[in-house]
C-alpha positions in Angstrom: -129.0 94.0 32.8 -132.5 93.7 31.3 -134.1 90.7 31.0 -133.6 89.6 27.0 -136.3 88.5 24.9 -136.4 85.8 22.1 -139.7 87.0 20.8 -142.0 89.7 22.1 -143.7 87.3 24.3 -140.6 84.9 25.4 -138.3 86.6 27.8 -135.0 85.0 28.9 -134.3 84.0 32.5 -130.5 83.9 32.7 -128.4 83.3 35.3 -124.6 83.2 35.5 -123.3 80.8 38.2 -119.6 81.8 39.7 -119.3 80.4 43.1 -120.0 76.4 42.2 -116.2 74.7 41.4 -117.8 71.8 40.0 -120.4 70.6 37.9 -122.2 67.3 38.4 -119.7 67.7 42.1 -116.8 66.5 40.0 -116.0 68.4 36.5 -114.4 72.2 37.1 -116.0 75.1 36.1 -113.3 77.6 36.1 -115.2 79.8 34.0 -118.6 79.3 35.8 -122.1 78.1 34.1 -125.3 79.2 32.6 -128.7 78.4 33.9 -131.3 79.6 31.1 -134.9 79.0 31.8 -137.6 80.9 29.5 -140.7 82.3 30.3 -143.4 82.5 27.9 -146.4 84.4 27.8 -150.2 83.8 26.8 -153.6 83.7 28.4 -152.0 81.4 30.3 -148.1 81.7 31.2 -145.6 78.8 31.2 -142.0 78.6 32.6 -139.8 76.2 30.8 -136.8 74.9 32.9 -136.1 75.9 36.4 -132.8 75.9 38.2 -130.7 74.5 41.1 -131.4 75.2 44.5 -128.1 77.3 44.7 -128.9 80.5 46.5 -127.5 83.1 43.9 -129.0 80.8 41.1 -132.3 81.2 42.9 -132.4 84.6 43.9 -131.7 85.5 39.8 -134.2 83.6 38.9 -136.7 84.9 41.6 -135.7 88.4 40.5 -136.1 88.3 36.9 -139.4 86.2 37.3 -140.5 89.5 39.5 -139.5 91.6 36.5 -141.8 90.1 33.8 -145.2 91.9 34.0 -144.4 92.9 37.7 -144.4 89.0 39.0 -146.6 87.7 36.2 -148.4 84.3 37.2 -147.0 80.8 36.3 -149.6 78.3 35.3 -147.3 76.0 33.7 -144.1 74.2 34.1 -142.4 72.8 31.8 -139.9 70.4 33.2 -137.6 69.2 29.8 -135.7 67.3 32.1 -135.3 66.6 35.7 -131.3 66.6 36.7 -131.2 68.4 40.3 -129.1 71.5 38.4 -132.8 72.4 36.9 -134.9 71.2 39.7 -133.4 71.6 42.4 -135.6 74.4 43.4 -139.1 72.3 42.5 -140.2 71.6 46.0 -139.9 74.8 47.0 -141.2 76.3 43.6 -144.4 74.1 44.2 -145.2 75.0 48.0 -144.8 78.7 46.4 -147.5 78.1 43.6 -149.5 75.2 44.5 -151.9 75.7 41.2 -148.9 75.3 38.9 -149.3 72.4 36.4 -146.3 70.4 35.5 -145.8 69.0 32.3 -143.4 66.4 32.0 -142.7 63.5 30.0 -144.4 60.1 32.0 -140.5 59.2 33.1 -140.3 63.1 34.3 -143.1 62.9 36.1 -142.0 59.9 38.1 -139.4 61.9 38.6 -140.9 64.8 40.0 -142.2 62.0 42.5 -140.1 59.6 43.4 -136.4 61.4 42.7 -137.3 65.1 43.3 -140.2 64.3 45.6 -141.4 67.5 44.9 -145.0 66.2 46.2 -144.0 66.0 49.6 -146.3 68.7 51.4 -148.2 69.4 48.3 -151.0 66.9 48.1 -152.8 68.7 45.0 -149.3 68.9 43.1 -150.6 69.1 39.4 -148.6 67.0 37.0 -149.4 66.4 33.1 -147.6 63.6 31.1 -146.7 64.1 27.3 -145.2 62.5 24.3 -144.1 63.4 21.1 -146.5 65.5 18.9 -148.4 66.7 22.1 -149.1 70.3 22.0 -149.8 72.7 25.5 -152.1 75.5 24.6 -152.0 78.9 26.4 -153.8 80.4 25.0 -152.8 82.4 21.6 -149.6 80.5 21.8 -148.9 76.6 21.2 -146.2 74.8 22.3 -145.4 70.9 21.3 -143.3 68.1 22.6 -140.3 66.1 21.2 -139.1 63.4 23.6 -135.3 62.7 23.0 -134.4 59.8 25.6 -131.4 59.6 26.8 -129.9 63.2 26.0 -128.4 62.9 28.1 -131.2 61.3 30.9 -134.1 58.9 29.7 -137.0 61.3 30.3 -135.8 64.0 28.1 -137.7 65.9 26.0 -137.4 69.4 24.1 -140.0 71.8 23.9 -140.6 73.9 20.5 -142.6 77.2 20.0 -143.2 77.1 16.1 -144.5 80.7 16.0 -140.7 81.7 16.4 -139.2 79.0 16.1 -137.8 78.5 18.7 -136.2 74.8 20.2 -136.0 75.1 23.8 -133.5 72.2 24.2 -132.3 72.3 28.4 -128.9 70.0 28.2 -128.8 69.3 24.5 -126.7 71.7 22.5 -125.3 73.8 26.0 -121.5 74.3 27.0 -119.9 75.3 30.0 -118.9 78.8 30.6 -120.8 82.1 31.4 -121.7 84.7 29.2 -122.4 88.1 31.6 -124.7 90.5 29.9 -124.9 88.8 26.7 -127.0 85.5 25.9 -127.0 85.6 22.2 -124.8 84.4 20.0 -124.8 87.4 17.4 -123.4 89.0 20.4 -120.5 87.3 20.4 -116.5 87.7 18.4 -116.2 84.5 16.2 -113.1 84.0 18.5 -115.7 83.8 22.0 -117.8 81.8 19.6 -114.7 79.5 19.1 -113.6 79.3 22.1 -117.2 78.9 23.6 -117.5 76.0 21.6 -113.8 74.2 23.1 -116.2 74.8 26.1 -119.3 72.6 24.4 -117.1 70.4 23.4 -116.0 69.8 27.2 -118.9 69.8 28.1 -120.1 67.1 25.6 -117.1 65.2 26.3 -117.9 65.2 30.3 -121.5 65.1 30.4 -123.2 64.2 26.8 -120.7 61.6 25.2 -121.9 58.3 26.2 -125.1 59.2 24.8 -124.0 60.3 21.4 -126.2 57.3 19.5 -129.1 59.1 20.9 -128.1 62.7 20.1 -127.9 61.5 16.3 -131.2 60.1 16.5 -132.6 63.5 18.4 -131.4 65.6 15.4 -133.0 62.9 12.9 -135.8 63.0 14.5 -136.0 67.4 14.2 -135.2 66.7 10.8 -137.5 64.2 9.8 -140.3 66.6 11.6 -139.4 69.3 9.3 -138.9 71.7 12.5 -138.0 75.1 11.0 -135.8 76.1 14.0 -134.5 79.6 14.4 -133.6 79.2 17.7 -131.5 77.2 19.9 -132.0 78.1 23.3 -131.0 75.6 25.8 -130.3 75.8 29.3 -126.7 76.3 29.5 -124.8 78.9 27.7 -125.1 80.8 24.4 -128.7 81.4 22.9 -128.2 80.5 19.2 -130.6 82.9 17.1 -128.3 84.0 14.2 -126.8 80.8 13.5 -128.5 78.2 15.3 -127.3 75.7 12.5 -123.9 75.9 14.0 -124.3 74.5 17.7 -126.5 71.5 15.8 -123.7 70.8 13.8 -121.0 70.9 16.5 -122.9 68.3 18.2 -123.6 66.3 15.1 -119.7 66.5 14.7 -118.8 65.4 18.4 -121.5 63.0 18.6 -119.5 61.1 15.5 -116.0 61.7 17.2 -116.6 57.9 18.9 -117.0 56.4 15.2 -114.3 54.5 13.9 -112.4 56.2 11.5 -114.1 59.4 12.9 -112.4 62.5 14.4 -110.1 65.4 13.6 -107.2 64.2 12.0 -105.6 65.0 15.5 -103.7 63.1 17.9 -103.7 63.2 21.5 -100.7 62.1 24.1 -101.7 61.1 27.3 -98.5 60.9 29.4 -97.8 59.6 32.7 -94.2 59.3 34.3 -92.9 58.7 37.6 -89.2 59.7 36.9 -89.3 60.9 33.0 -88.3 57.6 31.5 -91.5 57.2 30.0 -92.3 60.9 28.9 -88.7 60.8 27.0 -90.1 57.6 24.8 -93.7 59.8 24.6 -92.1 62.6 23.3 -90.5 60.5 20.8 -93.6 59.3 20.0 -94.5 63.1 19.0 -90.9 63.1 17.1 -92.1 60.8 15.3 -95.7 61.8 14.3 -94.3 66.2 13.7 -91.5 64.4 11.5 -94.4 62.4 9.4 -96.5 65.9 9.2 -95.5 68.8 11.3 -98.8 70.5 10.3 -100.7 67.6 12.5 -101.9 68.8 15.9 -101.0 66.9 18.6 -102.4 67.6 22.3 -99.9 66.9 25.2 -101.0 66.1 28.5 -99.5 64.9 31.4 -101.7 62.8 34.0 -101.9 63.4 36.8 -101.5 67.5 35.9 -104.4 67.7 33.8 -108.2 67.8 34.7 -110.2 65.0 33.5 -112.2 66.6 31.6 -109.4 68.4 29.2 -108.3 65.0 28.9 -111.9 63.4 27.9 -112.3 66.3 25.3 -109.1 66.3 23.6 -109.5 62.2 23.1 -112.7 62.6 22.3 -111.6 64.9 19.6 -108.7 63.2 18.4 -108.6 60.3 16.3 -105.2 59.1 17.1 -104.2 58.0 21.1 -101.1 57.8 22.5 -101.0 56.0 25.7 -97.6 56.9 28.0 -97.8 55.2 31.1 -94.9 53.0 33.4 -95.5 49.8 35.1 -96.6 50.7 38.4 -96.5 47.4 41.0 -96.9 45.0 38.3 -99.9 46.9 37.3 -100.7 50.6 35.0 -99.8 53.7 36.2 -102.8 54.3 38.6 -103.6 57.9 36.8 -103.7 56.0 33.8 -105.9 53.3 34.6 -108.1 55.5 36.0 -108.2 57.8 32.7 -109.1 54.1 30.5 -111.9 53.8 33.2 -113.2 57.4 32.5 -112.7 56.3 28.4 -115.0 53.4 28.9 -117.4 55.1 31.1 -117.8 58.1 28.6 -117.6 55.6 25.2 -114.2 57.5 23.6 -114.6 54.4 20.9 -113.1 54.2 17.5 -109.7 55.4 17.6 -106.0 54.7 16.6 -104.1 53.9 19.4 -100.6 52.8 21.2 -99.3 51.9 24.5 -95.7 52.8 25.5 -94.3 52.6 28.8 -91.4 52.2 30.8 -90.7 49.5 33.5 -88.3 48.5 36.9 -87.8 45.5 38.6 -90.6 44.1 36.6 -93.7 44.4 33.6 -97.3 44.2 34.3 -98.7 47.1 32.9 -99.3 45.8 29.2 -101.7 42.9 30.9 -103.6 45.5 32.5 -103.9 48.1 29.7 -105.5 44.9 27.4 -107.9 44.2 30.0 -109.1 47.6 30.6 -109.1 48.8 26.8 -110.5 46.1 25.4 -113.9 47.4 25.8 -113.1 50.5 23.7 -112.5 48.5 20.6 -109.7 50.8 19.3 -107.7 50.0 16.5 -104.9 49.4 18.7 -100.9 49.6 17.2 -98.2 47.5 18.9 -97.6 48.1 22.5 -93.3 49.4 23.1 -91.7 48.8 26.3 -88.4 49.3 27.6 -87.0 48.8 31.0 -85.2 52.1 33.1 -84.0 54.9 30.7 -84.6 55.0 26.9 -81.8 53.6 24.8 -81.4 55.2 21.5 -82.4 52.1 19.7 -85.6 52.6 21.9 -86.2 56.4 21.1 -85.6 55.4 17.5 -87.8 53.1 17.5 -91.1 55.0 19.3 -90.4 57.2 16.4 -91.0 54.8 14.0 -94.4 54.2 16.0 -95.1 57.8 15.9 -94.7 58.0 12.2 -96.6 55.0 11.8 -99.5 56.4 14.0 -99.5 59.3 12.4 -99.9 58.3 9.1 -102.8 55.6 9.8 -104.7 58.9 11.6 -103.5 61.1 8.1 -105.1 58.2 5.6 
């Protein structure tokens, strides 16, 4: 593969990473990741992102930086932001080209001190701070600074090359998956596109989602600076040059999913059962909401059985909940509760939702659930409980609250 170019003078250092199972050492990667840094060229040169210190994301790198005008000099690095999957490979990077400046926002920098420690051994280590509207110079090409805190880490910033327009956003507006010889969107089916973007929208849901205040105030704030972007070229996955517009509005759209009264008219069943008492009352539930509107999509999935992150995406998503889970020990089904925890730690806010469940010897599990949803302010529907198996009173009834649920998520 050669190594792609956005514009005559920015080339594309990709990298397509197999062999890691997880991202962040807990979400799956089944389909692997992109790491994109970009190297651009004037009288001076900068490199904008680096990588993880993952041997074959490293060698890749080292080998397409060797390609560019047969190992072209770095005299800048542009650190966006500082999570170890893009600077990983900064200590060494530095002890390998002790004259390279750093240019960081004033939280990246600390960063590059005190988290990376990327100064240990390199007493001279170079390190510029920047802010919004500051500009890098090298020579015959300009490059300026947009800090966007907290997308999704507080020193954040994106880098833009107005010559060709291009937004060089690291984490902001990436997805999960790799994308082998190709980097560009235009070089892409729409149905790799779509299915590309299930894959942002994972990756959102895992790893972007709690910070979705501050993503609508990063595309403001490109708006409101009148950035003519052509390019969306972030650090992980698909470069957007034909239709940049599209990733920026996928995120616009997932970043409102945790809105009340936001989200695809979509509803997702989350379904825990020990012995299938409670999964026959869920999929009454889904009776229910198919008999209101059998057009209406409706996500099924059993936990434990399915990752966390499928789970986080498609409630994310959705703007109706069902929540299926038994007593367990006077308490939630412990999958369950640990799926809430996820939903509060990732902000899935503003959705329709109801608790069923089955019980034994004893309830519990409707204390619980209150306590541990109550954070997520959702517009929550009558909890249903039965004890053992389902009578058909009871599977009539979770049909009514399917119906019910699925006309409050149609309005």
């Amino acid at each position: 593969m050669g190594i792609a170019s956005i514009a005559p003078y920015i080339s594309v250092i990709h990298s397509d990473i197999r062999h890691q199972p997880l991202f962040e050492g807990y979400w799956p990667i089944p389909n692997g990741v992109t790491l994109n840094s970009y190297f651009v060229r004037g009288e001076k040169n900068a490199l904008i992102d680096l990588t993880a210190d993952w041997s074959e994301a490293v060698d890749l790198l080292e080998k397409q930086l060797g390609e560019i005008d047969g190992g072209a000099k770095i005299d800048c690095l542009i650190l966006n932001h500082l999570e170890p999957d893009h600077t990983g490979f900064l200590p060494e990077f530095v002890k390998r080209n002790p004259n390279v400046e750093i240019i960081a926002t004033a939280k990246g920098a600390a960063l590059v001190k005190n988290f990376i420690k990327a100064a240990d051994g390199c007493s001279s280590l170079k390190i510029r701070e920047v802010k919004s509207g500051d500009a890098l110079d090298l020579g015959g090409r300009t490059l300026s600074f947009y800090e966007i805190p907290n997308v999704h880490w507080p020193e954040t910033m994106c880098t833009f090359d107005a010559a060709s327009g291009t937004l060089f956003s690291c984490d902001a507006f990436g997805g999960y998956g790799t994308t082998g010889e190709r980097v560009f969107d235009d070089e892409f089916s729409e149905s790799e596109l779509a299915s590309f973007e299930e894959e942002s929208l994972r990756y959102y849901a895992t790893i972007i989602a709690s910070f979705s205040p501050f993503v609508k105030k990063a595309i403001e704030k490109f708006r409101a600076e009148n950035l003519a972007i052509k390019t969306i070229a972030p650090s992980h996955g698909i470069i957007w040059r034909a239709h940049p517009e599209r990733i920026i509005s996928a995120y616009e759209r997932f970043a409102s999913y945790n809105t009340t009264g936001a989200g695809e008219k979509e509803i997702c069943v989350i379904c825990s059962s020990m012995y299938g008492n409670t999964k026959k009352g869920a999929e009454a539930i889904v009776r229910g909401i198919k008999g209101t509107d059998a057009s209406i999509k409706v996500d099924f999935l059993q936990v434990p059985g399915t990752d966390d992150s499928h789970v986080l995406a498609a409630a994310l998503r959705s703007r109706g909940i069902v929540i299926a889970a038994p007593t367990y020990e006077y308490k939630l089904f412990p999958a369950m509760a640990h799926i809430i925890d996820l939903f509060n730690r990732k902000h899935i806010t503003g959705k329709k939702a109801i608790r069923i469940g089955s019980w034994g010897w004893s309830g519990g599990a409707k204390k619980e659930y209150d306590e541990i949803s109550a954070p997520l302010k959702w517009e929550q529907f009558e909890q249903y409980e039965w004890q053992g198996v389902p009578t058909g009173a009871d599977l009539q009834a979770l049909e009514k609250k399917g119906a019910e649920l699925a006309a409050a998520v149609l309005n």
